[in-house]
N, C-alpha and C positions, 0 to 999 in steps of 0.2 A: 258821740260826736267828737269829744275829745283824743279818744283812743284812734280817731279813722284820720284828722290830723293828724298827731305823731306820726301816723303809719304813713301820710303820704309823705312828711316831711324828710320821715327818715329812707324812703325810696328814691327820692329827688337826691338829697345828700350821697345817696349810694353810688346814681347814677353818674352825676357828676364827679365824684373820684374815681371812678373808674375809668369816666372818660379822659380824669384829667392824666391818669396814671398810665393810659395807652400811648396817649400823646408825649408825656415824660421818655417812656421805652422808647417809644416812637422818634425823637431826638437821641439818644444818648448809642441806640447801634451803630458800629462802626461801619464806616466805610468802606469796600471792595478796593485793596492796591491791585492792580492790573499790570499785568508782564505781557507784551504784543509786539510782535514778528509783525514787520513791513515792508513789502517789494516796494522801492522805490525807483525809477529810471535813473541811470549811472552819466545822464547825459543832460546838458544845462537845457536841451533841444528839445527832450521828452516835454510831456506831458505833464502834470503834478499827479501827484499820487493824493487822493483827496481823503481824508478820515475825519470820522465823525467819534467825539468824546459820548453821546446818546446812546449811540447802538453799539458801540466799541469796534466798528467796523471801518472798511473802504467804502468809500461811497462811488458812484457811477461817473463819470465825468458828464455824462448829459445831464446831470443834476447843478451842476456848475453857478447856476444861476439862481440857485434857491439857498434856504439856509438849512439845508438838511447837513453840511460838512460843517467844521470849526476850522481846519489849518490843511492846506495841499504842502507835498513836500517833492521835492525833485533834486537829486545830488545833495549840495549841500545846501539848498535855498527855499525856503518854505515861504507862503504866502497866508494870510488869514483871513476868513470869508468878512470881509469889510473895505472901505471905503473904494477905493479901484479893484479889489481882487473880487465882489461879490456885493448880496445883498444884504448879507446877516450885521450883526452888532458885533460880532468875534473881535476880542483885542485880546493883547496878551504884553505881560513884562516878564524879563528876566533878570531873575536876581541871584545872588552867591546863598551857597545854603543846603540845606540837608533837607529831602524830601519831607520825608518824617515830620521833621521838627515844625513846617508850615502848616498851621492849624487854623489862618483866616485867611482868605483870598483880599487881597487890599478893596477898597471902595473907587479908589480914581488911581491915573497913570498909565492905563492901558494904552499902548501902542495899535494902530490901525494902517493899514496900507495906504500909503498915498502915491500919487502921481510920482515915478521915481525913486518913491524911499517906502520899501518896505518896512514892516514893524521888525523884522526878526533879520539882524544883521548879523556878521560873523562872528560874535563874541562867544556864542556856543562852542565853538570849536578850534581846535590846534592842526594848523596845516603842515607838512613836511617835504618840500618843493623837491629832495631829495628822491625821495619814496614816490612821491605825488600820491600820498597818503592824507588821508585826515583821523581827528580822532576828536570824539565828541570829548569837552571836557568834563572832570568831574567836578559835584558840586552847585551845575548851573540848575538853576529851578525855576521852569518855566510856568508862570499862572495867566491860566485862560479865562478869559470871561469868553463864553460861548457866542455862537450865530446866534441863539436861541435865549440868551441873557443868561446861561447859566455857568456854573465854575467848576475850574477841574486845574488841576496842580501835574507838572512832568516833568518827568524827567528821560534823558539819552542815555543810556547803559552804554551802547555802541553800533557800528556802521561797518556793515563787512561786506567788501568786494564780491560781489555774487554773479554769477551766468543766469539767464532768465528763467532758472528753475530754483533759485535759490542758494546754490551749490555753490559755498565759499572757491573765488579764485586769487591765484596767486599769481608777479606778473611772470613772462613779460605776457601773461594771458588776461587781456581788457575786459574789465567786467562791463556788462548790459546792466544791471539793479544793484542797489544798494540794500542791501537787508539790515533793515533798521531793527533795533532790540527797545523799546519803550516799555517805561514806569509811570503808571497814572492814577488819579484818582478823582472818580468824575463826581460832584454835589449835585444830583437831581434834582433838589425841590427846591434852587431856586438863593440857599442861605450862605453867606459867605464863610460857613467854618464845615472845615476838612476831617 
C-alpha cells in the first residue's frame, strides 16, 4: 500500500512537470518578425487597403464591417478598425524606437478613430513638396492593440510609387498604388510581451 502511494505520487509530480515544462517552452519561443509587400491605392479617393495582423493577410473590403482587419491604409492615411472606422477594439500608438528593442506592448494609450481625427496622423512620415514624394521615417514603432484585443508591434521600411502591378514608377509617370514594405510582429495568445 505504501509503495502504490509513492508510485502514484511520484506519477502526479511527473505529470505536473512536464506539463509545467511545456508551458515554460511554450512562452519562451520566439516570435515570427514578418517582412510584407502591400498594394496600396496611390489616391486619397481609393479605397483603403485593409490588413489583418491574424492571418498576415489583405482582407476583403466587404468585410469592412467586422473585426477580421486591424488597420486599412490608403496613400499616406491609414485608419484602424475602431471607433468610426469599424467595429473592432483596434488602437495603436506611435512611438520613437527600434523594433527589436520593444519587448511589451504598453497597457493604455491607444489611439482610436474618431469623428475627424484619426489615431494615425502624419508623424510617420517626411513629405517632399518638391518631389511630391514621401518617405516613411525611420525609427517610428508602431504598437497595435488589435480588432480582436490582441498585439503586434510595426514598423515602415518604405513606400514605392508603383503602377497597378506593382512595378516601381518614376515621374513624370503617376503611380495608381503605393507598394508598402512592412516589419511586424503579431503576439497570438493574447500577452502583452513581443
Amino acid at each position: 500500500m505504501f509503495k502504490s502511494i509513492i508510485l502514484k505520487t511520484f506519477i502526479v509530480v511527473s505529470v505536473f512537470t512536464m506539463l509545467a515544462c511545456d508551458k515554460e517552452e511554450e512562452l519562451v519561443q520566439p516570435l515570427n518578425t514578418v517582412n510584407k509587400e502591400i498594394l496600396v491605392s496611390a489616391s486619397d479617393q481609393g479605397a483603403f487597403t485593409l490588413f489583418s495582423f491574424e492571418t498576415g493577410t489583405i482582407v476583403n473590403n466587404s468585410l469592412l464591417q467586422t473585426t477580421d482587419w486591424d488597420f486599412g491604409l490608403k496613400l499616406i492615411t491609414f485608419t484602424v478598425n475602431s471607433g468610426v472606422s469599424g467595429p473592432g477594439n483596434a488602437g495603436v500608438i506611435i512611438q520613437d524606437g527600434v523594433l527589436d528593442n520593444v519587448k511589451n506592448a504598453p497597457t493604455t494609450g491607444y489611439k482610436t478613430d474618431a469623428q475627424g481625427s484619426l489615431a494615425i496622423k502624419d508623424e510617420w512620415y517626411d513629405y517632399n513638396s518638391t518631389t511630391r514624394s514621401f518617405t516613411p521615417k525611420a525609427g517610428k514603432v508602431f504598437i497595435f492593440k488589435t480588432a480582436k484585443g490582441k498585439y503586434a508591434k510595426m514598423e515602415i521600411l518604405k513606400g514605392d510609387p508603383t503602377d497597378d502591378n506593382g512595378t516601381v514608377v518614376v515621374p513624370p509617370a503617376r503611380p495608381t498604388k503605393i507598394k508598402y514594405t512592412l516589419r511586424y510582429v503579431y503576439q497570438p495568445n493574447g500577452t502583452l510581451v513581443f
